[in-house]
Structures are given as structure tokens and as C-alpha cells.
C-alpha positions in Angstrom: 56.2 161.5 90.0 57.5 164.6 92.1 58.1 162.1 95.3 60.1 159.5 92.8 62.5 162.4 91.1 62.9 163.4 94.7 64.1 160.2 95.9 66.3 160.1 93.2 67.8 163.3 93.5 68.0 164.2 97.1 67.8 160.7 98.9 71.0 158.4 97.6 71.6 156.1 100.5 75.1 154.2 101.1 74.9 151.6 104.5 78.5 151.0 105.7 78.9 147.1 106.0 81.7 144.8 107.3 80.1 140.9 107.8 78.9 138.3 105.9 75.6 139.2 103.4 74.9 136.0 100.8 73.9 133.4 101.9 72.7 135.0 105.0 74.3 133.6 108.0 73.0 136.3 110.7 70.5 138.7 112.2 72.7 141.5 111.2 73.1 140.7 107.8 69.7 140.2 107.0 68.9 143.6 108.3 71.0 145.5 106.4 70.1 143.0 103.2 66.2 143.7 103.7 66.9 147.4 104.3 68.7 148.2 101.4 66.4 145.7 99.2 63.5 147.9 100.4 65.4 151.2 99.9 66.1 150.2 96.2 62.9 148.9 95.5 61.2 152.0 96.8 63.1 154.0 94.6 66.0 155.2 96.4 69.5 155.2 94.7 71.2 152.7 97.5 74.2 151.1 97.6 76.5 149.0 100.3 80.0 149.5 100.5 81.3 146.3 101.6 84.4 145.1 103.6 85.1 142.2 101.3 86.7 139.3 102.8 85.4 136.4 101.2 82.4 135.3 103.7 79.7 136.4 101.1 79.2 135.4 97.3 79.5 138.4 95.0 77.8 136.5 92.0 74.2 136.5 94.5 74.8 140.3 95.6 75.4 140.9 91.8 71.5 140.2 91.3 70.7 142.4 94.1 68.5 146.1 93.7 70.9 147.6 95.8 74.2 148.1 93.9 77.5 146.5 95.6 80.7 147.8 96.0 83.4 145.6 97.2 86.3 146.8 99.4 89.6 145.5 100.5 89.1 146.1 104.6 92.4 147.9 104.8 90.3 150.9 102.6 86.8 150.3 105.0 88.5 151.1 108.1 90.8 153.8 106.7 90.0 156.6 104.5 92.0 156.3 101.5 92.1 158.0 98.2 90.0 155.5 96.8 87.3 155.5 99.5 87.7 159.5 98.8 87.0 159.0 95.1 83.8 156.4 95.9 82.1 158.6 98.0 83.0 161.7 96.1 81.2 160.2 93.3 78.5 158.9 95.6 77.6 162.0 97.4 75.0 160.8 99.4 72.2 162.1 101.2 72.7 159.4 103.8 74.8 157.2 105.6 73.7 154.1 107.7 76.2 152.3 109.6 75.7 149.9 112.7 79.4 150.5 114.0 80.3 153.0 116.3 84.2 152.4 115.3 83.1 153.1 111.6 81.4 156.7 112.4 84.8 157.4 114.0 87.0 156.8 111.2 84.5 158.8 108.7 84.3 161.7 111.9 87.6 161.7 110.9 87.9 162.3 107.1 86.8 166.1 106.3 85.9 166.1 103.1 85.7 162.3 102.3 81.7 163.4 102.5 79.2 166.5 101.4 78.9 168.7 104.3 74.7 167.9 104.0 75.3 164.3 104.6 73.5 162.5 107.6 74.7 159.7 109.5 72.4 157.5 110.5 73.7 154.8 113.5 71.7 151.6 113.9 71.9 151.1 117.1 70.9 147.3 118.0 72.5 144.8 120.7 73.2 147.9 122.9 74.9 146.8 126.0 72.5 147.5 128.8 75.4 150.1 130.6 76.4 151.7 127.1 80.1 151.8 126.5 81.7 155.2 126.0 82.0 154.4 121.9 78.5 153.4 121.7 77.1 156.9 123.8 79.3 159.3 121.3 77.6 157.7 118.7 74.3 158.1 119.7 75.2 161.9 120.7 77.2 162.5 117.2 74.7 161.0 114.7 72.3 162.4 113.0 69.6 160.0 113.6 69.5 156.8 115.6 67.4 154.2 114.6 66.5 151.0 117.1 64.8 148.1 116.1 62.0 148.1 119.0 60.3 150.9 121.5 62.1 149.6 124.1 65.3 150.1 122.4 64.4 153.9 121.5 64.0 154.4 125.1 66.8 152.6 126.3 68.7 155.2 123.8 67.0 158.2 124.5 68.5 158.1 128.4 71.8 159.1 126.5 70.9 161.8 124.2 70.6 165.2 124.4 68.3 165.7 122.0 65.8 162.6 122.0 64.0 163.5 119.2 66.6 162.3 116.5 66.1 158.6 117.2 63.2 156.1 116.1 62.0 153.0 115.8 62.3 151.0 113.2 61.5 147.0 113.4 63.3 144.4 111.2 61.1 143.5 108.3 61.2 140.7 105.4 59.4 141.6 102.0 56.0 140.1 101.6 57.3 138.3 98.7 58.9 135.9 101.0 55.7 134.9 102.4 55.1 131.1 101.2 51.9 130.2 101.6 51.2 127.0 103.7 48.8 124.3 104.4 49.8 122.1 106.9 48.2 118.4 106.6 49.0 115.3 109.3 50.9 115.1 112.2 54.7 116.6 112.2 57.4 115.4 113.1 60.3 118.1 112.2 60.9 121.2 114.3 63.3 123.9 113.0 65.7 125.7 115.3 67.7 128.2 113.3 70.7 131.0 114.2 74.3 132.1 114.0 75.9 129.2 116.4 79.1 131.1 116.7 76.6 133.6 118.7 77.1 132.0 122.1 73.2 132.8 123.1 72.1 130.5 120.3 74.8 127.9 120.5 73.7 127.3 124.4 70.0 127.3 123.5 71.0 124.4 120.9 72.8 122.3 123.7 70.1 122.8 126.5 67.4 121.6 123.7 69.6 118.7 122.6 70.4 118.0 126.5 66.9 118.7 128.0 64.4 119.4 125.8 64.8 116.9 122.8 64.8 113.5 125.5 61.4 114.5 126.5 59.8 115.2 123.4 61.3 111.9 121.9 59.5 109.7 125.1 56.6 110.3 123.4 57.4 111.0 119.7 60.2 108.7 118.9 59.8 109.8 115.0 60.9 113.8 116.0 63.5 115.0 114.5 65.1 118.8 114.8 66.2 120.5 111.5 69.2 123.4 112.4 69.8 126.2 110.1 72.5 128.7 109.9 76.4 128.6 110.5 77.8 126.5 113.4 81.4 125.4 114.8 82.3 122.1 113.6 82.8 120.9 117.2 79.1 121.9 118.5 77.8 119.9 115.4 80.0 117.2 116.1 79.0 116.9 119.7 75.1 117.2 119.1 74.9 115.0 115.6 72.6 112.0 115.6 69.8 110.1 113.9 67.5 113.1 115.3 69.2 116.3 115.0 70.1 117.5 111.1 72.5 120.4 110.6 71.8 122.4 107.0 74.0 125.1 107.3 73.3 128.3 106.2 71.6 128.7 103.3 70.5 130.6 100.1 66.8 129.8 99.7 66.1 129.7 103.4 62.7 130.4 103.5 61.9 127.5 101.5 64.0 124.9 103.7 62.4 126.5 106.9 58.6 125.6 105.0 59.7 121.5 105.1 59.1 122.1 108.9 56.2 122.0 110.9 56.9 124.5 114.0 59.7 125.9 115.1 61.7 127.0 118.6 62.9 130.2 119.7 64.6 129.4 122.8 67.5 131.3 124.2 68.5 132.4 127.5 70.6 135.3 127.4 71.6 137.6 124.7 69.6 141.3 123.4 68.5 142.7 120.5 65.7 141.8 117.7 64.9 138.0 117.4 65.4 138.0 113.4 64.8 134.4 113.2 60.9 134.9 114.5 60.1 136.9 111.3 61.8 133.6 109.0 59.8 131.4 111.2 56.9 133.5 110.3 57.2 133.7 106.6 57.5 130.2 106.4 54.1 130.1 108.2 55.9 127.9 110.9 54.1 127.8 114.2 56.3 129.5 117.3 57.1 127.6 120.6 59.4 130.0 122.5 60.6 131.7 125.9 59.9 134.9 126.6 63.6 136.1 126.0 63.4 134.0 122.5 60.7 137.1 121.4 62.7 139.6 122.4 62.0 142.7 119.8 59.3 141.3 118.1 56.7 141.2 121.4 54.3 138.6 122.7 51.4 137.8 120.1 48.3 135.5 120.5 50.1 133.0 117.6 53.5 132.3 119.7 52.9 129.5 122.3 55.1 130.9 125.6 56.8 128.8 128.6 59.9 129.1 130.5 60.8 125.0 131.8 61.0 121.9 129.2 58.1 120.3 130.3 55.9 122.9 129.2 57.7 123.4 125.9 57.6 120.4 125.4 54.0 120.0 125.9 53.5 122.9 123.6 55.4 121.4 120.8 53.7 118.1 121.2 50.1 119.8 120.9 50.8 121.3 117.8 52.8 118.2 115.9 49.6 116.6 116.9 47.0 118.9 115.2 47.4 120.1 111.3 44.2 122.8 111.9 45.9 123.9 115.1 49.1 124.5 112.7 47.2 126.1 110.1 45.5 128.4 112.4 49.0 130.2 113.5 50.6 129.7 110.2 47.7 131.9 108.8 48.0 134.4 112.2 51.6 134.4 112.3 51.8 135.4 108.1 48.8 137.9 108.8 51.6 139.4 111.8 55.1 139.8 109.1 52.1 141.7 106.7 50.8 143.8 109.3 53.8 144.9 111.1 57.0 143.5 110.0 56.9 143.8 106.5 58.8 145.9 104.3 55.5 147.3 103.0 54.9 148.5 106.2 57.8 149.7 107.5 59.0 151.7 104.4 57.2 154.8 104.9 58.4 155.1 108.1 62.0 155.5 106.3 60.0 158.1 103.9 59.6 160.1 106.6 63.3 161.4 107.5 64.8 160.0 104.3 62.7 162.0 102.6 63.6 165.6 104.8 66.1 168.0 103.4 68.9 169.2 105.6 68.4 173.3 105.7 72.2 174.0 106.4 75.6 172.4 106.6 75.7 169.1 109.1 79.2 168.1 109.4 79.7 171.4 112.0 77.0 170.5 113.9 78.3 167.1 114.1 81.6 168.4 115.7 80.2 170.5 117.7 77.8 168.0 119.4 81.0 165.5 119.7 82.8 168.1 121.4 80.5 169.2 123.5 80.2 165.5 124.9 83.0 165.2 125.6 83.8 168.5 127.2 80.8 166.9 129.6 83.4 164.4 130.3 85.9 166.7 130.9 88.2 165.2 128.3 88.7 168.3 126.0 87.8 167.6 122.6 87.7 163.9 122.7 90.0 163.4 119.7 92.2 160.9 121.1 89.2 158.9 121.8 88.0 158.8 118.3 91.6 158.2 116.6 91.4 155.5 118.9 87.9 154.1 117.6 88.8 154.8 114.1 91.5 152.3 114.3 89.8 149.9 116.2 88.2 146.5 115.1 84.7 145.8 116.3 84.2 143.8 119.0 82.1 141.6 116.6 85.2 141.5 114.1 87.6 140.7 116.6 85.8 137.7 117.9 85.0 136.1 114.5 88.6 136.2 113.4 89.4 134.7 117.1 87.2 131.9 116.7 87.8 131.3 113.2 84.4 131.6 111.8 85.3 131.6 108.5 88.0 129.4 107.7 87.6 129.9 103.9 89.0 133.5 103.9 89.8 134.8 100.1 91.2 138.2 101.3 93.1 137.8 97.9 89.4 138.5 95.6 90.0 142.2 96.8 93.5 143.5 96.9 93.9 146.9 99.2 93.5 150.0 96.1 90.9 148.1 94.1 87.5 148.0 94.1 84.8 145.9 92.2 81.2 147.9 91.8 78.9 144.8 91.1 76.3 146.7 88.5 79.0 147.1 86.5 79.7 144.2 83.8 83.6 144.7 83.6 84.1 144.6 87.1 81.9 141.3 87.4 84.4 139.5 84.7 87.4 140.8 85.9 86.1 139.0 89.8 85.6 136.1 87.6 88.9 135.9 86.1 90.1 136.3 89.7 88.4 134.0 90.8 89.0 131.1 88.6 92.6 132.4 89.1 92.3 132.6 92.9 90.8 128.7 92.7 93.7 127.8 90.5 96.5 128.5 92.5 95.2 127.3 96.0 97.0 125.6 98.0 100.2 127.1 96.3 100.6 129.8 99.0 100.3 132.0 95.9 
């Protein structure tokens, strides 16, 4: 009882999120979904402040644990008056963001925040030489959490103090777990991934190109299944009788269970393989590369090889054999419980979520940015971090280049407004707007 008043009180959690959410399109959405699913459902007050701009469907977040708020970007990446008046009214214990550029524009806004607030950077898909925004972050925060050992050492090499960053894996709830028996031979292999990511659009050409002939010399009835957003011109280009493109989708985990194994396959790229722990809820068998288990390590139930022959030996041996299926669906479910579950890896949250600041943070903040930077001889680094703060993440920058999400309704969420999705009025007055929005399309309204 005293551990759930505490989280109540002294832990409310707000994660800091720009990207697509529902359906879940990417690695990096579904670990901030998971992590504040498990955050709410553990008892801590949570809530995402979302960058609205259309690429996620509020009526799914709406019947979320976590509680939404949606955001015109122009208040995100700026501290406004209303972004004041959230967070006043907030006051949270902690904040999780996995953008350098957004700790700079908060850095920025004294008193937008209480001075015990933490920040808490995620720090994933590091580049191996860190840039200069990505090592101030890792010096300013308050903790840093990686998603693999590996990572947390990777990270440590730039800090001063070490001892503020931690592992943290990506998990999936164990409700997601379907349970599977696998019976005949198979025939469908599943393949899935953000194909605007360019790592995961070339794995999908070089298994259409080199992998897929050989497999189909001796299995003519194969077919691959792809999951997750892709350009139209890479579908277009690799679309025939044998390769099916889904999209992203809703119920994932449920599509992913019509298969019988699945590839991880990539060849360049970092960061945590999310799409192993789908794979593994599914109770899909694994045929991957070593790069393609990045994060997640090399287990006895993942079948490992480097040239298409081999993986394509691999895959044939296990289409061939339901028990051999059965056997690493059972080991590779047995894995997400063990280690990669949200039951799990909760309590390693419990224990900094659930520490209480002695004194004032925000000083020791500033003093540990400007101590950085006076490393760097650059005086107190402020131009740097006005910089940042009005600077688009790389990510950002390159979706809106390439057009990743042609359907854009900036309009939802005009700049001064806000929509808190627990709240009933809000949720009709995004209805009207909607059906308004739909109305008028087309009519440059």
C-alpha cells in the first residue's frame, strides 16, 4: 500500500514524444508505447505529451493506461504558455525523452518544470563517434538509460559520472504472448520493419534479390509476408505472386502468428532489434545474421548465418519440421518471459523511479552543462543549446524529406490547443474535428 501511494505521489512520469504511436510503425514507437503501458499499469501516474501531426490515431491512444496529450509541434519544440500551463499542472517527478534537441529546448525554459524534476535521456541508435548534441545530453541528464550492456558502456566513455546510466532492454507485456502450436510444413516467412529505415529497406531487396530465388528452387509454394510501413516504390519494385505487403498494422502480433518463422536479416544499422521480441511473442521461429540480433544477444532458439545459402538452408529445415518449430516457439516465448518482458523489466524502473531527489536538480543540471562545455573551451555553451532547441531531429527531418507520411492532418491540432485524451470533452470536440477536417478535404480549407 505505502509503495503504491508512493508511486502516486512522488513518481508522475511524462515521456516527451514526437513520431508515430498507433498503429505502431517503428522500433521507437513501440518503446516508448510498452514503457509507458508498463509505467501505468505498475501504478505510476504517466502520461505522453505528443507532437501531434496526424501519423497516429487518437481514438486507439484514447484506450491506452497511459493518458495522452496532443500537441500542435509548433508548442513541442517551443516552450509556450500552454506547454508552461501543462507541465505546471503536471509537475512531474520525471521526464523521459529520446531527443537530445528536446532536452535543449526544456534546458531552456526555467520554470516550465519543478526544480526536483529529473530528466531521463534514452539514449538508443547512438552514433558510434557521438555527436556533440548527443554527449551534452548524456553529461546534462539525470539518468541515461540504454537498451543493452553494450550500449551502457558505449555511453559511459562520455560521462563524468558513470554511475547515472543503466540498462534497460525493450520489453513487450506477457499479455501479448499467443500461444502456438505449430502443425505441417510452412510455407510463410515473415519479415517485418520500418522500410523508410534504409537498413531494413536493403535487407528486404537483398532477400527478394538473393535469398527468396534459392529458397523458392526447392519450395516453390514459399511465400514472404512484410509487415510495417514501406515506400510505395520499394513495394512496387519487389510485388509478386510470392512476396505480400500488410502494412503496418494494429493487431500485429496476431498477423505475425499466421507465419511459421521469420527473418531478421540486416546489414548495417545499430540499436535494439525490436522486431525479434514480436517475432518472439508470436512464437515465430528466428533465422537471422548476427547484426539482425543486435541488442537482444545470441540465444540457443535463433538459427545464425551470414551468406544465403546457409539461411536458406536454415529456413528450409524448419518449414520442413512442425516439432522443430514448436521446440523454439516454446524457447523463444520462455526468452520475452524471462528477460524481455515487462514483468521483468519493471522493477528495474522501481529502482530510480522510485528514489527521491534530496535537493534542487535543475542547478546541478546547469552546472554540469557548463562545466562541459567549459571542457570544450566554448564558455557556457549557450549558443549551442539555442541552437539545438530550435533544431528538428535528424529523424524528423528525414521523414518530412522523404514524405513518409503523405496523409498529414496538421489541421486536428492547431498551434494554442491541446486535446488531453482521458478527458471526454476533449475526445468529442477531436471528433467534431475530425468529421469536419474529413469534410472539407480536398477544399484547401
Amino acid at each position: 500500500m505505502y509503495i503504491s501511494r508512493m508511486k502516486a505521489e512522488c513518481c508522475r512520469v511524462v515521456l516527451l514524444y514526437d513520431g508515430p504511436l498507433l498503429p505502431t510503425k517503428e522500433g521507437a514507437s513501440q518503446r516508448v508505447l510498452m514503457t509507458a503501458r508498463s509505467l501505468a499499469q505498475r501504478g505510476y501516474p504517466t502520461t505522453v505529451l505528443l507532437a501531434y501531426r496526424g501519423w497516429s490515431d487518437w481514438r486507439l491512444l484514447a484506450h491506452e493506461p497511459f493518458a495522452t496529450i496532443l500537441l500542435h509541434p509548433e508548442e513541442y519544440y517551443a516552450p509556450s504558455p500552454l506547454l508552461a500551463q501543462l507541465l505546471n499542472q503536471l509537475a512531474p517527478s520525471w521526464l523521459q525523452t529520446k531527443d537530445p534537441e528536446v532536452l535543449a529546448t526544456y534546458s531552456l525554459a526555467n520554470g516550465l518544470l519543478p526544480p526536483t524534476t529529473r530528466f531521463l535521456f534514452e539514449c538508443h541508435d547512438m552514433h558510434a563517434v557521438p555527436s556533440l548534441v548527443e554527449r551534452w545530453a548524456l553529461e546534462v541528464s539525470d539518468q541515461v538509460v540504454c537498451l543493452s550492456d553494450a550500449d551502457v558502456q558505449q555511453a559511459k566513455a562520455y560521462m563524468t559520472d558513470s554511475t547515472r546510466a543503466f540498462a534497460i532492454p525493450c520489453f513487450l507485456s506477457e499479455t501479448t504472448i499467443i500461444p502456438r502450436i505449430h502443425r505441417g510444413s510452412g510455407s510463410r516467412i515473415a519479415f517485418l520493419g520500418n522500410f523508410y529505415y534504409e537498413p531494413n529497406a536493403e535487407a528486404i531487396v537483398w532477400i527478394s534479390e538473393h535469398l527468396l530465388p534459392l529458397l523458392l528452387v526447392k519450395h516453390p509454394g514459399i511465400q514472404l509476408h512484410i509487415f510495417g510501413d514501406a515506400p510505395l516504390s520499394l513495394q512496387q519494385a519487389h510485388r509478386r505472386d510470392e512476396i505480400i505487403w500488410h502494412g503496418p498494422l494494429h493487431c500485429l502480433h496476431q498477423a505475425l502468428a499466421t507465419c511459421d518463422i521469420a527473418l531478421s536479416v540486416v546489414f548495417h544499422g545499430t540499436g535494439f532489434r525490436v522486431k525479434l521480441l514480436d517475432y518472439c511473442a508470436a512464437g515465430l521461429p528466428i533465422v537471422a545474421n548476427q547484426l539482425g540480433i543486435a541488442g537482444i544477444g545470441n540465444h540457443s532458439c535463433f538459427y545464425i548465418a551470414e551468406t544465403a545459402e546457409v539461411l536458406a538452408e536454415q529456413c528450409l529445415t524448419l518449414l520442413g519440421s512442425a516439432s522443430l518449430r514448436q521446440q523454439h516457439a516454446v524457447q523463444t516465448q520462455s526468452l520475452i518471459r524471462q528477460h524481455f518482458s515487462s514483468e521483468a523489466v519493471g522493477p528495474i524502473y522501481d529502482s530510480f523511479l522510485l528514489s527521491v531527489p534530496q535537493n534542487e536538480l535543475t542547478s546541478a543540471r546547469l552546472l554540469r552543462s557548463k562545466l562541459f562545455f567549459q571542457r570544450l573551451g566554448q564558455g557556457d555553451g549557450g549558443q549551442h543549446i539555442t541552437q539545438w532547441a530550435h533544431n528538428k531531429p535528424a529523424w524528423l527531418q528525414e521523414f518530412i524529406h522523404k514524405q513518409r507520411f503523405p496523409y498529414l492532418e496538421d489541421r486536428l491540432v492547431s498551434p494554442g490547443t491541446s486535446f488531453h485524451l482521458h478527458y471526454q470533452q476533449d475526445r468529442e470536440n477531436l471528433e467534431q474535428q475530425s468529421a469536419l477536417l474529413q469534410a472539407t478535404k480536398g477544399n484547401n480549407l
